[in-house]
C-alpha positions as CSV (number, residue, x, y, z in Angstrom):
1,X,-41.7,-54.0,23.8
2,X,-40.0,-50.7,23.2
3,X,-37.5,-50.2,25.8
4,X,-34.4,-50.4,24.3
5,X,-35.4,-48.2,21.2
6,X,-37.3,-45.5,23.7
7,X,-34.0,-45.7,25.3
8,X,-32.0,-45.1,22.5
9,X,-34.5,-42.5,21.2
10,X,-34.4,-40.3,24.7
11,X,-30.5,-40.5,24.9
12,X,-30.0,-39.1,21.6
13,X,-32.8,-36.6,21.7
14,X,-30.9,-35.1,25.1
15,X,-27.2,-35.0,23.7
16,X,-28.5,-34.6,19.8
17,X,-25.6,-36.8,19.1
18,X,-25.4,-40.9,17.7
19,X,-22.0,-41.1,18.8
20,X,-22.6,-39.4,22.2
21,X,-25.8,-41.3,23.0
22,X,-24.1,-44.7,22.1
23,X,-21.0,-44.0,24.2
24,X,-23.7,-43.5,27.0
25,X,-25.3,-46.3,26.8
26,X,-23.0,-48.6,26.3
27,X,-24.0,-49.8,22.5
28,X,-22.5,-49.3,19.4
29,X,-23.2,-46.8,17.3
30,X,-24.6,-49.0,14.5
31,X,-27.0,-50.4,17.2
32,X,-28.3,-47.0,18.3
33,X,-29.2,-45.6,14.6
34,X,-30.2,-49.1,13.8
35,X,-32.8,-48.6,17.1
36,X,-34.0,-45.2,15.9
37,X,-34.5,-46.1,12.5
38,X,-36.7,-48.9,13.5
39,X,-38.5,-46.8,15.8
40,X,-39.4,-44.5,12.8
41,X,-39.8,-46.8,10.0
42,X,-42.6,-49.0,12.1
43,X,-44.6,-46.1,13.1
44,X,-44.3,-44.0,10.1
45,X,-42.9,-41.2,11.9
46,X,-39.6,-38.8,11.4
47,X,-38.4,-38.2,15.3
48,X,-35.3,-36.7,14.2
49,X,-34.3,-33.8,11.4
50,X,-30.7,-34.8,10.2
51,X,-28.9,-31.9,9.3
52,X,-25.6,-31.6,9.7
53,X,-23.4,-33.7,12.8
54,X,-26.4,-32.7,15.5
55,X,-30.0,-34.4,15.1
56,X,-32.6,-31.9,16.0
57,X,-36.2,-33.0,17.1
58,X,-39.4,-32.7,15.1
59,X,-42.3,-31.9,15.9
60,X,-43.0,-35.5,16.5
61,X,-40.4,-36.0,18.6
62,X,-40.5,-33.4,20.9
63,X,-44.1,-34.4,21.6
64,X,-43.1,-37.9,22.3
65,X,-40.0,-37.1,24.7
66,X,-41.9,-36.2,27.9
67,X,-44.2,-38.8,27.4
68,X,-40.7,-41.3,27.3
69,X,-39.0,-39.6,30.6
70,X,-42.0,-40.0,32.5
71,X,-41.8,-44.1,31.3
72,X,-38.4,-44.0,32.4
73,X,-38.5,-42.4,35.6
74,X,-41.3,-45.4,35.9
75,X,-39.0,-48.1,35.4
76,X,-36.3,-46.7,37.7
77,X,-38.9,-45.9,40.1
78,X,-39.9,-49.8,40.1
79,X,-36.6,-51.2,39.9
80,X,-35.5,-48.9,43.1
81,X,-38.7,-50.4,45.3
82,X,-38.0,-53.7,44.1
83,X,-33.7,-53.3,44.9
84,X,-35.1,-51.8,48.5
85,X,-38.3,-53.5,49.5
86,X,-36.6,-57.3,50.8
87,X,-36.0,-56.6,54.8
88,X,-32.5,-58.5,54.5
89,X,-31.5,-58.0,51.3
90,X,-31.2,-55.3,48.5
91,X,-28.3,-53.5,46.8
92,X,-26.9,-49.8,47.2
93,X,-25.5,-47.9,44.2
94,X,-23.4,-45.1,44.5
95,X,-21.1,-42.7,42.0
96,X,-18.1,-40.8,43.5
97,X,-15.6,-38.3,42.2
98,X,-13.2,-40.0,44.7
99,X,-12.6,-43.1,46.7
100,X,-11.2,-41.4,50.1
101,X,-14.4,-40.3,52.1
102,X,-17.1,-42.4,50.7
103,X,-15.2,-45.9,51.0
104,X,-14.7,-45.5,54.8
105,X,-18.5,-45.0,55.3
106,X,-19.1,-48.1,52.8
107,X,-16.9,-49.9,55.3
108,X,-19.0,-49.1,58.4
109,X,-22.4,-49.5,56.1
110,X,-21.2,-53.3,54.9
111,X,-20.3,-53.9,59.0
112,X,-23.7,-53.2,60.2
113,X,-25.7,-54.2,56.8
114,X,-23.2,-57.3,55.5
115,X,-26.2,-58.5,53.2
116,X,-26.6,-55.6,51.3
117,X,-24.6,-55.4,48.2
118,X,-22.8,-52.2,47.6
119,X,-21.3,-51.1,44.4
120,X,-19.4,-47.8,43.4
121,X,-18.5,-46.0,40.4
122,X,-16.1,-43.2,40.1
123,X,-16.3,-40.8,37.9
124,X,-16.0,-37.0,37.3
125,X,-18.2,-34.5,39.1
126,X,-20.5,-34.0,36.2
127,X,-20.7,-37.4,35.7
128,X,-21.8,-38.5,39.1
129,X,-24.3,-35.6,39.3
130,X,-25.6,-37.1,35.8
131,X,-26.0,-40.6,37.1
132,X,-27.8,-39.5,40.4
133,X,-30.1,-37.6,38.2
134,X,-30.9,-40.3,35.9
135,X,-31.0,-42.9,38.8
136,X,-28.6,-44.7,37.7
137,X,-27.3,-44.5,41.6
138,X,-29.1,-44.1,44.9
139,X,-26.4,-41.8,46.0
140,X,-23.6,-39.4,45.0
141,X,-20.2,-38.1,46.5
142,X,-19.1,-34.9,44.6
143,X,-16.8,-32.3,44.7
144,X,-19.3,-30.3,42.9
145,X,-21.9,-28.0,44.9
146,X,-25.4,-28.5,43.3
147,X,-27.6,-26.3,44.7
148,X,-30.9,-28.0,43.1
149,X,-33.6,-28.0,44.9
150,X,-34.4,-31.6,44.4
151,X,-31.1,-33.0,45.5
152,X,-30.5,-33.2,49.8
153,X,-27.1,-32.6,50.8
154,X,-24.4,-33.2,53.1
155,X,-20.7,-32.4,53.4
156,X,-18.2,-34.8,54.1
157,X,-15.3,-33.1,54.2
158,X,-12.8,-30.7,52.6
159,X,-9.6,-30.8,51.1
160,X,-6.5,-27.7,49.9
161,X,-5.8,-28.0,46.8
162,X,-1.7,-28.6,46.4
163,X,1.0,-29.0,44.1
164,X,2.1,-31.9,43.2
165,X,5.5,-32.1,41.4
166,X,8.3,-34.7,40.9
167,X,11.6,-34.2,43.4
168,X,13.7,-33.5,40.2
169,X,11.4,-31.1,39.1
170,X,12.7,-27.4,39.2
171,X,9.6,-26.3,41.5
172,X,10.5,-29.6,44.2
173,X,13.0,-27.3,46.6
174,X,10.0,-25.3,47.4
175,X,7.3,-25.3,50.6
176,X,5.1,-23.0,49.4
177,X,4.0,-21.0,46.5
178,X,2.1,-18.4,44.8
179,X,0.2,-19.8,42.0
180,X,2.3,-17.0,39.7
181,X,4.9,-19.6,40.2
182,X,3.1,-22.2,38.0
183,X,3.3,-20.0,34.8
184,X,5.6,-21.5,31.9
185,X,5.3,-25.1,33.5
186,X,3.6,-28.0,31.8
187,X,0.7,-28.5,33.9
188,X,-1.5,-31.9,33.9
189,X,-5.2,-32.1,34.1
190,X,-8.3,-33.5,34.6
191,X,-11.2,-33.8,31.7
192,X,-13.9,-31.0,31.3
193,X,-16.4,-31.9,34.3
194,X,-13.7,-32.0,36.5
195,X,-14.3,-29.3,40.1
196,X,-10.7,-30.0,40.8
197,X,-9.5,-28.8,36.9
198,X,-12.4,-25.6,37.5
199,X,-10.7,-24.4,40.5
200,X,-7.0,-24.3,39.3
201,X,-8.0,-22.7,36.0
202,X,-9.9,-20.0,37.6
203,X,-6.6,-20.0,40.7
204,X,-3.9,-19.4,37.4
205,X,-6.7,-16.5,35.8
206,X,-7.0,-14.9,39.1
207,X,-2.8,-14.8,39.5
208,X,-2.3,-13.9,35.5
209,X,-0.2,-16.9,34.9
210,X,-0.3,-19.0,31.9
211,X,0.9,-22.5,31.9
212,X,3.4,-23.6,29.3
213,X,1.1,-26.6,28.2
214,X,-1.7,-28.5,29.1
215,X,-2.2,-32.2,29.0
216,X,-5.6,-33.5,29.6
217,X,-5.3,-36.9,31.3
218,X,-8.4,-38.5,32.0
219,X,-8.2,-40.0,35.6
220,X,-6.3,-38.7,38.9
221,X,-4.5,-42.5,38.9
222,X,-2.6,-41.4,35.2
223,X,-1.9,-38.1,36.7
224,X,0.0,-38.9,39.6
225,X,1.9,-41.3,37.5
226,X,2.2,-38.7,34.7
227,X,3.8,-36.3,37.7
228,X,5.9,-39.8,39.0
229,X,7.9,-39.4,35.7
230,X,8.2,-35.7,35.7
231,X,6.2,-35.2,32.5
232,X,4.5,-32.6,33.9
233,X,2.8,-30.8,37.4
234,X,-0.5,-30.8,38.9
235,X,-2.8,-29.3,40.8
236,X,-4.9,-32.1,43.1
237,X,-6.5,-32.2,46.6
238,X,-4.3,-33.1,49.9
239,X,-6.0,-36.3,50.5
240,X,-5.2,-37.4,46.6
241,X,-1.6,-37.1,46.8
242,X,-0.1,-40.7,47.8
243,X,3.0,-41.3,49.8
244,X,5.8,-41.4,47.6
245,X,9.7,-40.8,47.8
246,X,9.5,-39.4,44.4
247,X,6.8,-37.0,44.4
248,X,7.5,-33.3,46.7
249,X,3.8,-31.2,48.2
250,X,3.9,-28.1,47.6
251,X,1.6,-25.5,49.5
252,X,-0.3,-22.9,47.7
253,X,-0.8,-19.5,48.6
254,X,-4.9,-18.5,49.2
255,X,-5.4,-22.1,47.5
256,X,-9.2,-22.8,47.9
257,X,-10.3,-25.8,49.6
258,X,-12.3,-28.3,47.6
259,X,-15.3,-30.1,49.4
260,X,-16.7,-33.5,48.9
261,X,-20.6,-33.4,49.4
262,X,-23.2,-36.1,49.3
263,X,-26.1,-36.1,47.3
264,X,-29.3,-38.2,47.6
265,X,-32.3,-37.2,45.5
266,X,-35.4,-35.7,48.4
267,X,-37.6,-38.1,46.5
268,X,-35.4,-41.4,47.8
269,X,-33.8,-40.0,50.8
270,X,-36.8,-42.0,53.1
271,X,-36.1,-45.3,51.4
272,X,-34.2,-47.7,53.6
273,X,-31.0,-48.3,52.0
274,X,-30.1,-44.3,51.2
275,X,-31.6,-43.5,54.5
276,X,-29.4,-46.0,56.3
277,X,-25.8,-44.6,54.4
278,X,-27.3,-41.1,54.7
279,X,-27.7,-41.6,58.8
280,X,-24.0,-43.1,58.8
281,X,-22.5,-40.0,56.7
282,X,-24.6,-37.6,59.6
283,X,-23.0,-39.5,62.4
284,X,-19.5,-39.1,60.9
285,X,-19.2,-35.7,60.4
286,X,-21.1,-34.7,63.6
């Protein structure tokens, strides 16, 4: 069998990139060029030009990579019907950007569905959107509008984005701001992918202010604690900031609101499991 190394082989052929395909699947980087290699050296073939730090294709290889996406979407197909086809049992995967919608409608799914096993992964908006496409998940909750026409949405609610500072910060005595006010100020992010880190970026471009550094902090758990000891400020989503004597809100002028949709591929939305979460999320926003 050839799974792992027509695994390995479509990962790196989509992000061109060992180290990137490995970190995505979870392996080593050894173990994915050893997988490629083998691949190669027992059919005789070169898959990959080497040149430089990004593999390209051949000609082989691009020949061979729809014929491996269409396997793929095979085995996911198979393991989906085989996760949803038991009429009391079966297991629900889903990818979220955030915790605060989707785990009350996970609540009121385990209540009426106890013997289904749910599990949820949080990520980044591009990373969600990634796994959904790659059925990795059944479902997704993103911040992130996807307008593709194979996706079905819904929206589950929507958030201002605020200011978050600490209460000896120099910004704390204030209600409300411009976003000018943010210039000069160390501000802490999100990674790349990240709708929330989009929105401010393009908020400070549209008022002309320049923050006085950046520090890219990869989850919304390290930033609140980064803000918690006044390293820095941040722009997050009402709903994100947590009740804390240290930490001040600040409103912001013409701040956009940021959304939290649901995604469920059109080609799954019918099976039983998404169609039973996808009902639930209708009936709470209605």
């Amino acid at each position: 069998m050839l799974a792992a190394e027509l695994k390995a082989f479509h990962m790196v052929a989509r992000l061109g990139s060992i180290t990137q395909a490995a970190k995505k699947l979870g392996l080593s980087q050894p173990t994915v060029t050893t997988q490629i290699r083998n691949l190669e050296a027992q059919y005789g073939v070169e898959l990959f030009y080497r040149g430089g730090r990004r593999l390209t294709l051949s000609e082989e290889g691009a020949r061979l990579l729809p014929m491996v996406q269409r396997l793929l979407q095979q085995e996911a197909d198979i393991e989906f019907f085989l996760r949803n086809c038991g009429q009391l049992q079966g297991s629900l995967r889903i990818a979220a950007t955030a915790p605060y919608y989707v785990l009350d409608l996970v609540k009121r799914f385990r209540e009426r569905l106890p013997q289904i096993q749910v599990t949820l992964e949080i990520g980044n908006s591009q990373q969600v959107i990634e796994a959904l496409e790659e059925y990795r998940v059944d479902l997704a909750a993103s911040s992130q509008l996807e307008q593709d026409a194979r996706f079905t949405r819904l929206v589950l609610g929507q958030d201002p984005l605020v200011l978050a500072v600490h209460r000896c910060h120099p910004l704390a005595a204030h209600k409300r701001l411009h976003a000018s006010a943010l210039a000069g100020h160390c501000l802490l992010v999100r990674e790349a992918g990240s709708t929330t880190r989009l929105l401010t970026e393009q908020m400070l471009r549209d008022a002309g202010a320049a923050p006085g550094a950046v520090l890219e902090i990869g989850s919304r758990e390290s930033i609140r604690e980064a803000v918690l000891r006044n390293i820095g400020i941040s722009v997050i989503a009402r709903h994100e900031v947590p009740d804390n004597p240290e930490l001040r809100v600040i409103e912001l002028d013409d701040a956009p609101l940021i959304p939290e949709y649901l995604y469920c591929l059109k080609e799954r939305r019918a099976a039983r499991l998404p169609a039973a979460f996808l009902a639930l999320a209708r009936e709470s926003t209605e």
